[in-house]
N, C-alpha and C positions, 0 to 999 in steps of 0.2 A: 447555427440558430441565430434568429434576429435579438437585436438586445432588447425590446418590446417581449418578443418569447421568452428570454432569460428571467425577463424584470416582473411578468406575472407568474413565474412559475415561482420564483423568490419570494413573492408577495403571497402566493396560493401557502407555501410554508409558514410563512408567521401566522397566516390566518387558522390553517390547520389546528396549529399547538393550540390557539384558543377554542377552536371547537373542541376539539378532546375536550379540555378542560371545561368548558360549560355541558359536553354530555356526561361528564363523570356526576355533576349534582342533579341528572334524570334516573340516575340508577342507586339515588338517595332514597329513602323513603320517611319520610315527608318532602316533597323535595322543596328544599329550598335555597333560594339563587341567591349569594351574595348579594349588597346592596352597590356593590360596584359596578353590576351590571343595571341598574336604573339611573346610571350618572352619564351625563351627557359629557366631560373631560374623560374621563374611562375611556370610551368609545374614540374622541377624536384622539386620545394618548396610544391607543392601538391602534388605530389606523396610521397614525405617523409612525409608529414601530414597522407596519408592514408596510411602510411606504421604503422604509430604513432597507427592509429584510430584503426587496425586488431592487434596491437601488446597490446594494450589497453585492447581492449575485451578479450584477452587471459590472460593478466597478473589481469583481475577480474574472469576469471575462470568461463564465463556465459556459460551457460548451453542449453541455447534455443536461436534459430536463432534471433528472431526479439530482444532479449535483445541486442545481439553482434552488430544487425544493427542499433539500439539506438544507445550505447556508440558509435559504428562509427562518427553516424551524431552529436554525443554531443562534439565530440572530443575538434572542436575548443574552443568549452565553459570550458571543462574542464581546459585546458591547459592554457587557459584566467585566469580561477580563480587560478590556481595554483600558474600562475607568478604575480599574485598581490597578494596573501597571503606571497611567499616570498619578493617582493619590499617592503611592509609596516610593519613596525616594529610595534609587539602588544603592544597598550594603556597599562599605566601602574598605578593600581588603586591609589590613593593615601592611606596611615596607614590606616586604622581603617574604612576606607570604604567598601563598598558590592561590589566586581568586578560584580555580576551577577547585578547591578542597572540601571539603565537606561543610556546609551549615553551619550556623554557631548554636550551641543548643539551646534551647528554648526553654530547661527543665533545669534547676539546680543541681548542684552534684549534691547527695547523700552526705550527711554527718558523719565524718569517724568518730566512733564516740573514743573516747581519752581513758584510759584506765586510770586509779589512781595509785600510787606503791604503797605495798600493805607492809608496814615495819614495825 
């Protein structure tokens, strides 16, 4: 496949998820459209997204249509994960521990509660 064929077929996918998404508020009733869609930065903020999504599937080098129009519609997810792999700084194991170990927890550990001696 040519990468011109890759790069519209990646482009056809970002564009997809937004039509879904604008015919989901036609099976509204009253329907009423967001005002993000009468904004002229809206418009060209998605178009550089699906410029993103077809430049995506070329720079993975996919080879069959519907893969290109995957990473299209994945795009936003990708680019999601991406910038929060850069914002958070990798945990850092402490000496002598297992980095592959489990998690550190996120939930405090429960009170024991303390009896007191009855005398």
């Amino acid at each position: 496949m040519h990468f011109l064929e890759t790069f519209l077929w990646g482009f056809m996918g970002s564009a997809a998820v937004e039509l879904l998404s604008l015919l989901g508020f036609y099976y509204t009733r009253p329907i009423r459209l967001p005002t993000r869609y009468s904004k002229v930065g809206f418009w060209i903020t998605r178009a550089m997204l699906a410029l993103l999504a077809g430049t995506l599937a070329v720079g993975y080098e996919i080879e069959q249509r519907i893969l290109a129009f995957n990473i299209g519609a994945a795009t936003p997810l990708i680019i999601t994960f991406m910038a929060r792999g850069l914002r958070q700084a990798p945990l850092e194991a402490p000496q002598g521990s297992d980095p592959s170990g489990p998690p550190p927890r996120s939930e405090p550990e429960p009170a024991v509660p303390v009896k007191k001696d009855e005398a």
